[in-house]
Phi, psi and omega in degrees: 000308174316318169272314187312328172236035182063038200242075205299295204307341186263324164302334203267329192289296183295353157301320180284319166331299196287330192281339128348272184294345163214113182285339185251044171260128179288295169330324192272327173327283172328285173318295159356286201288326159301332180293274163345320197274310215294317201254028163087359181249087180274030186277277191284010176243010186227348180272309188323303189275007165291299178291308176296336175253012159289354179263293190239080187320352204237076164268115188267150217013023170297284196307339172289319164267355151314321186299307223250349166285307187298319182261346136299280176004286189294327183279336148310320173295339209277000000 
């Protein structure tokens, strides 16, 4: 609910909660990495969806946007 009305910082708190109690929850990963993608810190929007799709591979278009996280990134560094 807390993301639906932009209220990132309360969302990012209840992500961490769950994810405390469950650490491979893919779903919370996800959200995470959006939340991040959402505020421009794409570092941590890129580890995040890294990790959910390393739990769970068949996330649909979590692997597209690591690729296109991964090549701002890199065209940054440049």
């Amino acid at each position: 609910m807390n993301f639906l009305i932009g209220d990132f910082a309360s969302s990012v708190d209840d992500i961490k909660r769950t994810l405390a109690l469950e650490p491979r929850h893919f779903g919370a990963l996800s959200g995470l990495g959006m939340i991040y993608d959402r505020v421009g810190e794409k570092s941590g929007a890129l580890k995040a969806f890294e990790k959910a799709l390393k739990i769970n591979p068949h996330l649909p278009g979590v692997r597209e946007r690591i690729e296109q996280l991964t090549k701002d990134l890199s065209s940054r560094r440049i």
